[in-house]
C-alpha positions in Angstrom: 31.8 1.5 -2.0 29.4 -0.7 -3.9 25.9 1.0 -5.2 24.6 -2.3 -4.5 22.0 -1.5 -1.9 21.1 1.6 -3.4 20.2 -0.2 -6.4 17.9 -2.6 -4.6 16.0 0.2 -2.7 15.7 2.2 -6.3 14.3 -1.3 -7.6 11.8 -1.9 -4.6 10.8 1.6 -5.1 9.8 1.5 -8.8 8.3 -2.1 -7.7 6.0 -0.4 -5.2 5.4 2.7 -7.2 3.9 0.7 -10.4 1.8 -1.7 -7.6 0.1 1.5 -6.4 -0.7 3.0 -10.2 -1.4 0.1 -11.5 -3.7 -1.6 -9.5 -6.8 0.5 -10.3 -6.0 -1.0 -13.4 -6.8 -4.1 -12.5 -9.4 -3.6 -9.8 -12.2 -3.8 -12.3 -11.3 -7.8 -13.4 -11.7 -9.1 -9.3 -15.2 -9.6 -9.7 -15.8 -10.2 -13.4 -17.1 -13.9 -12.8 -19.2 -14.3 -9.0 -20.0 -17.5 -7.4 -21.0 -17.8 -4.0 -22.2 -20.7 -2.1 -25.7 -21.2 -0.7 -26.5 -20.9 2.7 -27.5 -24.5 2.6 -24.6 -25.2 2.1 -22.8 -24.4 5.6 -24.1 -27.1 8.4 -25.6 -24.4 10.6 -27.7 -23.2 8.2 -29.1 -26.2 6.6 -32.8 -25.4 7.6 -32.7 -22.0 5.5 -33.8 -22.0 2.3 -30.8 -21.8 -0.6 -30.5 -18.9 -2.2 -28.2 -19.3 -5.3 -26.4 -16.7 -7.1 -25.7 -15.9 -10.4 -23.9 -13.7 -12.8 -24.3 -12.9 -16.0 -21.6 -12.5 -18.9 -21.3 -9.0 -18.3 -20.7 -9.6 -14.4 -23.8 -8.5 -13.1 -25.0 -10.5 -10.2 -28.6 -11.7 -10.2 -30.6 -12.5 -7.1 -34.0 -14.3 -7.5 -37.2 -12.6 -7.7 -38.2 -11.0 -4.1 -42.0 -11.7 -2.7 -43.0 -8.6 -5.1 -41.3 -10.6 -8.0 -38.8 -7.7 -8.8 -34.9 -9.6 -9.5 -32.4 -7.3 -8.0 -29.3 -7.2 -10.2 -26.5 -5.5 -8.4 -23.1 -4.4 -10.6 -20.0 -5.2 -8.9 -17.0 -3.0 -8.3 -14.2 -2.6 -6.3 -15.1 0.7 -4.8 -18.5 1.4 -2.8 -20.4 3.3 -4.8 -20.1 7.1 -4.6 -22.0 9.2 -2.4 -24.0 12.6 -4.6 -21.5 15.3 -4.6 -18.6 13.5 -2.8 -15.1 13.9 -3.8 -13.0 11.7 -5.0 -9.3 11.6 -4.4 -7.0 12.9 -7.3 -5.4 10.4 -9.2 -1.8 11.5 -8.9 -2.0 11.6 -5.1 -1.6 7.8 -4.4 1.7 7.9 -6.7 3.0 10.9 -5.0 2.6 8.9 -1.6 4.3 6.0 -3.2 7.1 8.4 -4.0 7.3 10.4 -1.1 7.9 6.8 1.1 10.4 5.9 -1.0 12.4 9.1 -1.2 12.4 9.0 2.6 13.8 5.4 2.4 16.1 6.3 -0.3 17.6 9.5 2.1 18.1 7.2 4.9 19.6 4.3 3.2 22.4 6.9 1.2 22.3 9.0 4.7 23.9 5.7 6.2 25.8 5.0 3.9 27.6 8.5 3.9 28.1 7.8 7.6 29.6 5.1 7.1 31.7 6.3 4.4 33.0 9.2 6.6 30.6 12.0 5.5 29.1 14.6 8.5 25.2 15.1 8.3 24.9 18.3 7.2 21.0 19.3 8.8 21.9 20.6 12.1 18.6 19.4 13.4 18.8 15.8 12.1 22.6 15.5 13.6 21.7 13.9 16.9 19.4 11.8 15.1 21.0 9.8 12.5 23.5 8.4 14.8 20.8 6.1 16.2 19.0 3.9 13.3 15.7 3.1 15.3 15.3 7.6 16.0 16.1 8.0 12.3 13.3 5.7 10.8 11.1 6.8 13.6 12.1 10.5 12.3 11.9 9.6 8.5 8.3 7.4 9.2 6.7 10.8 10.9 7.8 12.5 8.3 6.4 11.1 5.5 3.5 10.1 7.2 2.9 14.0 8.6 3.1 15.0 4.6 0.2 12.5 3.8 -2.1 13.5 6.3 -1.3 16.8 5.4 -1.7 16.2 1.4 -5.2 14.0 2.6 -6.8 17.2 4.3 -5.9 19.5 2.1 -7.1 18.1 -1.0 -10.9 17.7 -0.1 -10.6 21.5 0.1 -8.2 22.4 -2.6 -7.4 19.3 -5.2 -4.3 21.9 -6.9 -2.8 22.6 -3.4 -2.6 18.8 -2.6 -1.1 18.0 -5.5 1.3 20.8 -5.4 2.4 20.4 -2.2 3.5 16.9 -2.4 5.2 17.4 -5.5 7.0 20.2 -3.3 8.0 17.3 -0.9 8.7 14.9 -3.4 11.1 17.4 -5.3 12.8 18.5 -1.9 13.2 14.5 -0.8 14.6 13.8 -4.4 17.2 16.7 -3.9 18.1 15.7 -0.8 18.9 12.1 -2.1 20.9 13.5 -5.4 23.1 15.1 -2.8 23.4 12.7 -0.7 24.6 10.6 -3.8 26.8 13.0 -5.1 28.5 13.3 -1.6 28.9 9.8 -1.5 30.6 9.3 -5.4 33.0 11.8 -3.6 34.1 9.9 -0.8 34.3 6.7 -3.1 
């Protein structure tokens, strides 16, 4: 049997994995350089008055001066700016999500492939289910998707117990998915 489409799925799920913890990385450069046109610009509202807008070298956008003559200068980002006191999601979560999809992908892509191969499912409550492609990635979709709500309620009380519980479901998935390998280099 060829380890062909196990080898894509591993690639598309390193792909996605370094899209999600790398893109705060590059969040900040979206709005280094702002232009915008004036509302003078658009036909409807020729009779309003233009208001240009500028930035500065440093990104900082700068209004004009406001009937009090104060210039509002507002610093862009690519978050909303943080509330006093609120909490903000751990880092490691997002990956763990990342990871947690994939593992489920990787389980049901070397799951069919075991069937196919002659191998018995060997989770008496998933036997019924794997036998029918559309319950299995409705099965596999709930299930990743109940262990990220889960992980997203639990860490705005307990950051550690987020964290720890998804790498609990991230280690179980990847077991899951070495045996399902190993089963399959047997049948091969």
């Amino acid at each position: 049997m060829s380890r062909q489409p196990f080898r894509f799925v591993a690639r598309q799920f390193a792909a996605a994995a370094l899209t999600v913890v790398a893109s705060p990385a590059f969040a900040a450069d979206d709005l280094a350089v702002v232009t915008a046109p004036t509302l003078a610009s658009f036909a409807p509202f020729a009779h309003v008055a233009a208001v240009p807008i500028a930035a500065d070298d440093a990104g900082t956008v700068v209004t004009p001066a406001d009937d009090a003559g104060t210039v509002k200068a507002i610093r862009p980002t690519s978050r909303p700016p943080k509330r006093p006191g609120a909490l903000s999601r751990p880092k490691a979560l997002p990956a763990l999500y990342a990871s947690v999809v994939g593992l489920n992908v990787m389980d049901f892509v070397t799951t069919r492939q075991g069937l196919a191969a002659g191998a018995v499912e060997a989770n008496p409550m998933m036997r019924g289910v794997v036998g029918n492609s559309a319950a299995f990635i409705a099965v596999k979709a709930a299930s990743a998707a109940t262990s990220i709500w889960m992980a997203e309620r639990l860490w705005k009380k307990n950051r550690a117990a987020a964290i720890a519980t998804m790498v609990v479901v991230n280690s179980g998935l990847a077991a899951v998915v070495a045996h399902n390998r190993s089963v399959l280099s047997k049948l091969q």
